[in-house]
Backbone bond lengths (Angstrom), bond angles and torsions (degrees), N, CA, C in turn:
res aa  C-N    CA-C-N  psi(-1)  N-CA   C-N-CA  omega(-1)  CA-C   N-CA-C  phi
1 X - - - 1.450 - - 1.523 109.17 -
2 X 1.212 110.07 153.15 1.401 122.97 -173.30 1.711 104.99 -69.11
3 X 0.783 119.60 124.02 1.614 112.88 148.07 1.531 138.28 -117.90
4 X 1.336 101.13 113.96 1.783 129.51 -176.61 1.398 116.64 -78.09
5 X 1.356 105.33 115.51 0.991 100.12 178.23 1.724 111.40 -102.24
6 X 0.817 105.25 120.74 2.035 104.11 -167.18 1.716 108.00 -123.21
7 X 1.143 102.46 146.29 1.672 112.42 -164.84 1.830 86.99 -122.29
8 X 1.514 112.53 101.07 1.582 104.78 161.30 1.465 135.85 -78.17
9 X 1.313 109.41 144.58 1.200 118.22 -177.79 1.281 146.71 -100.17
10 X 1.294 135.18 109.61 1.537 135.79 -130.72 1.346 116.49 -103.31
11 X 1.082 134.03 130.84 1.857 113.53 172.07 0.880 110.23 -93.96
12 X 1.732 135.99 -169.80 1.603 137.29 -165.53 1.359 136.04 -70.49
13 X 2.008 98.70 3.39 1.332 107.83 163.84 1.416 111.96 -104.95
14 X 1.142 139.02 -1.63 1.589 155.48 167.85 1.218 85.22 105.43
15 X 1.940 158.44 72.13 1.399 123.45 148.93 1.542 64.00 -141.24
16 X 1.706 70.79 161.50 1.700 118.99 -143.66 1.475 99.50 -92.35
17 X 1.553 116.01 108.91 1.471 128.12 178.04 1.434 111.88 -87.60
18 X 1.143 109.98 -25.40 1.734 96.45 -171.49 1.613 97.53 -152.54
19 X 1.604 108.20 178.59 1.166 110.94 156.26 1.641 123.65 -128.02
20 X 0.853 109.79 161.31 1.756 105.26 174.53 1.395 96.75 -125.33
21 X 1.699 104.07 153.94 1.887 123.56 179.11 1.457 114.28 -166.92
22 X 1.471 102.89 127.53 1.876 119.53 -161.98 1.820 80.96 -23.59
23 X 1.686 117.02 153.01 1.419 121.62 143.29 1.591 119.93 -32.64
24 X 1.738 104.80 -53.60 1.669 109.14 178.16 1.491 119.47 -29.56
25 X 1.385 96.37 -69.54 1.248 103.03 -162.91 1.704 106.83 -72.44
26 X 1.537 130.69 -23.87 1.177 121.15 172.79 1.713 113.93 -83.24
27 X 0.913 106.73 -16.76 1.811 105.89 142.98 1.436 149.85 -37.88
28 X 1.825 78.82 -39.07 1.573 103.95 -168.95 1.535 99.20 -103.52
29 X 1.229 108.55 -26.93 1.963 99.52 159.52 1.517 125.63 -77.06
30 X 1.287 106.90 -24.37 1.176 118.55 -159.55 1.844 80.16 -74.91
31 X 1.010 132.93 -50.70 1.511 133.74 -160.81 1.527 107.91 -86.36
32 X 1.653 108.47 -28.62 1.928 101.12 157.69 1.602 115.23 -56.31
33 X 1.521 106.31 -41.53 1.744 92.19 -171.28 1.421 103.92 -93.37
34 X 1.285 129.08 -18.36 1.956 115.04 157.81 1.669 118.80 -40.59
35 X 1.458 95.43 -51.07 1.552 109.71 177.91 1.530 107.47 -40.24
36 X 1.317 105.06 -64.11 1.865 134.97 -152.06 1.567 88.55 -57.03
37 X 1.872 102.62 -69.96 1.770 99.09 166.29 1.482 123.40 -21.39
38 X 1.030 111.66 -76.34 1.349 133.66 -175.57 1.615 110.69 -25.57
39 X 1.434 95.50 -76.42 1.588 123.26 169.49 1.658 113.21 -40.25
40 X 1.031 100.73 -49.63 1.995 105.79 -178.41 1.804 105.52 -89.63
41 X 1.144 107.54 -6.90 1.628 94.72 152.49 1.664 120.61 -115.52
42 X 0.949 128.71 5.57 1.618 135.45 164.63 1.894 83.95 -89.42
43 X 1.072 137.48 -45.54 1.647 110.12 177.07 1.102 118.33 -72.45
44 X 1.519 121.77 -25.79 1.442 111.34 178.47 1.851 127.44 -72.81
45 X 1.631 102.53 -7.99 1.618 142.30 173.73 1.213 101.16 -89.58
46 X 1.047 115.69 -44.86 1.858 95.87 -166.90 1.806 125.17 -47.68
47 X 0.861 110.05 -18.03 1.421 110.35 161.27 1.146 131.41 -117.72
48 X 1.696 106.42 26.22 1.661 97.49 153.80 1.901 116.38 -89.55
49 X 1.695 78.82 174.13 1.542 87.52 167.70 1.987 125.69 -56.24
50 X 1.441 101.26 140.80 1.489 103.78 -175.59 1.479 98.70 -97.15
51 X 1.379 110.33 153.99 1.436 113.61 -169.30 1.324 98.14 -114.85
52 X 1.671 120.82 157.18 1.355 96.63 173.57 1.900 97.34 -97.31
53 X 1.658 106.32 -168.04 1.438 97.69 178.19 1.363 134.38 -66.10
54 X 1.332 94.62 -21.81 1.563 82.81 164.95 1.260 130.57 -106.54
55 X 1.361 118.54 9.11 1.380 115.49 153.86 1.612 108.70 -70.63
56 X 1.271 114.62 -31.01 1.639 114.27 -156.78 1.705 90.12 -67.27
57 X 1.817 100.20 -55.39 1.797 88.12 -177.63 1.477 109.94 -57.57
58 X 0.877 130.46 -56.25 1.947 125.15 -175.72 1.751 103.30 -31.97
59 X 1.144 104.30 -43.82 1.817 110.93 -172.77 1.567 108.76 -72.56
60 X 1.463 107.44 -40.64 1.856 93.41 174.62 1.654 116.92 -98.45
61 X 1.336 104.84 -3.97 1.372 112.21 148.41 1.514 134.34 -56.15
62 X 1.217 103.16 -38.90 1.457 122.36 165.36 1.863 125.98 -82.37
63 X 1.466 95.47 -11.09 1.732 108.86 165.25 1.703 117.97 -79.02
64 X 1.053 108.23 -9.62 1.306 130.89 177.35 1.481 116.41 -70.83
């Protein structure tokens, strides 16, 4: 498991508006939930039709 180290941030009544965390480690989330994305749309694909290559170019040829 990840561990964050985060320093919260208070406004002029002391409750906590934000958080701050090294760049590193918000790097390293930022690229767990790209992954996660990633992952939950290749399952939501897995049962479409496969194209071959040149249908695929004809199709983003036509996105144009």
């Amino acid at each position: 498991m990840l561990k964050i180290h985060k320093n919260i941030v208070l406004d002029e009544d002391q409750k906590p508006v934000a958080v701050q965390i090294p760049i590193s480690e918000f790097e390293q989330l930022e690229e767990i939930i790209e992954n996660y994305g990633l992952a939950q749309l290749m399952d939501e694909v897995k049962d479409d039709e496969l194209l071959s290559v040149q249908e695929a170019k004809e199709h983003y040829r036509s996105l144009k």
